[in-house]
N, C-alpha and C positions, 0 to 999 in steps of 0.2 A: 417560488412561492406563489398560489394561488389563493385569492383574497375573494369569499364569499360576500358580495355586497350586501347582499338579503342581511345575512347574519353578523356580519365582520370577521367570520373565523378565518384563521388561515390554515393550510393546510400546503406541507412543506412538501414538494414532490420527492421522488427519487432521484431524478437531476440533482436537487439541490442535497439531496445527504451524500450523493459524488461527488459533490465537489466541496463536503465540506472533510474531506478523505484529504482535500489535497491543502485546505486551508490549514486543518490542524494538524500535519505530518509537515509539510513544507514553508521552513522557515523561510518570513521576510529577507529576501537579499539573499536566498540559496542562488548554489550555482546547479544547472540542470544540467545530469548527466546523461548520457548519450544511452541507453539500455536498448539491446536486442532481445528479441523471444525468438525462437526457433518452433514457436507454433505461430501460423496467422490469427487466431482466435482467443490469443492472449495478447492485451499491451499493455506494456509496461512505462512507467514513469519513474524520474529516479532523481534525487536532490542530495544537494553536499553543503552542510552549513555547518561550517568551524568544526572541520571530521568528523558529524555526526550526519550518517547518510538514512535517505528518506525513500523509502520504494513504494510507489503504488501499482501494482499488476490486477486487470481489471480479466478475467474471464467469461468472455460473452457467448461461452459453451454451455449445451443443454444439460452435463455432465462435468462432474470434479475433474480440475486438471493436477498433477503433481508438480509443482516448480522446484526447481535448485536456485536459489542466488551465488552467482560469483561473482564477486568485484576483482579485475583485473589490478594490481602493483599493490593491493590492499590487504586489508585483515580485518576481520568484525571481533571488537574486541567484548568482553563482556556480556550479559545478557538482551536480546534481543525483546522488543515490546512491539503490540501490534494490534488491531482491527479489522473488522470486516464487517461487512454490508451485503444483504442480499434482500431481495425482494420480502423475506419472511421476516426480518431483521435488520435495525441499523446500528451499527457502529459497536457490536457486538466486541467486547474486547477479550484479547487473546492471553492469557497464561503467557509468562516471562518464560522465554526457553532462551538456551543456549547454542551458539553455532553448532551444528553438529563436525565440522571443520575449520579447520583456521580460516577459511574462503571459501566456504561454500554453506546451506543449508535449506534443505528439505520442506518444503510447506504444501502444501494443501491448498489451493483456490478452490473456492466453493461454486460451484454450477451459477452463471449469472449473476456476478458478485464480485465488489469490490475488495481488497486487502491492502491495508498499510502496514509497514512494518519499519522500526527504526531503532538504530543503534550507534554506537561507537565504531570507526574506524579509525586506522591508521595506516599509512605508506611501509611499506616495505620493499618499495625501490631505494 
């Protein structure tokens, strides 16, 4: 946050609505899961608190990236809820979809822009 002395306004950068992706997706006392991307110009983040898992995939490309989520030993049970952030928009929230597979599903990252997404899991090891 940047604090106009002149004025006293503040004015919340894009830093700070990144990281409020991770404040309101990632619960106190999550455990952090390990996520890979198989692009260099996506990263991803990923949280587990009392099997509800937390993803944030951040797209630092000029252009839409297509993601899949898999959770390895897992399953996304239920409907899935979510957000995104981009330079024209913050915290834009996303339509309640459904897995499109037991372990996997399809999104959309938006050209330089953040996305949270979270839902129910459970083990099926």
């Amino acid at each position: 946050m940047l604090i106009n002395e002149d004025t006293g306004a503040l004015d919340i950068t894009g830093i700070s609505h990144a990281i409020g992706h991770y404040a309101r997706w990632a619960e106190s006392g999550a455990a952090r899961i390990e996520p890979t991307s198989s692009d260099p110009l996506v990263q991803v983040s990923a949280f587990d608190y009392c099997g509800r898992v937390a993803l944030v995939p951040i797209n630092n490309a000029a252009s839409p990236k297509p993601a899949a989520v898999r959770l390895a030993g897992r399953r996304i049970t239920g409907a899935l809820t979510g957000e995104q952030s981009t330079p024209s928009g913050y915290w834009e929230r996303l339509a309640e979809f459904a897995p499109s597979t037991a372990t996997a599903r399809a999104i959309a990252l938006p050209r330089t822009g953040l996305t949270s997404i979270g839902g129910r899991m459970w083990s099926t090891a």
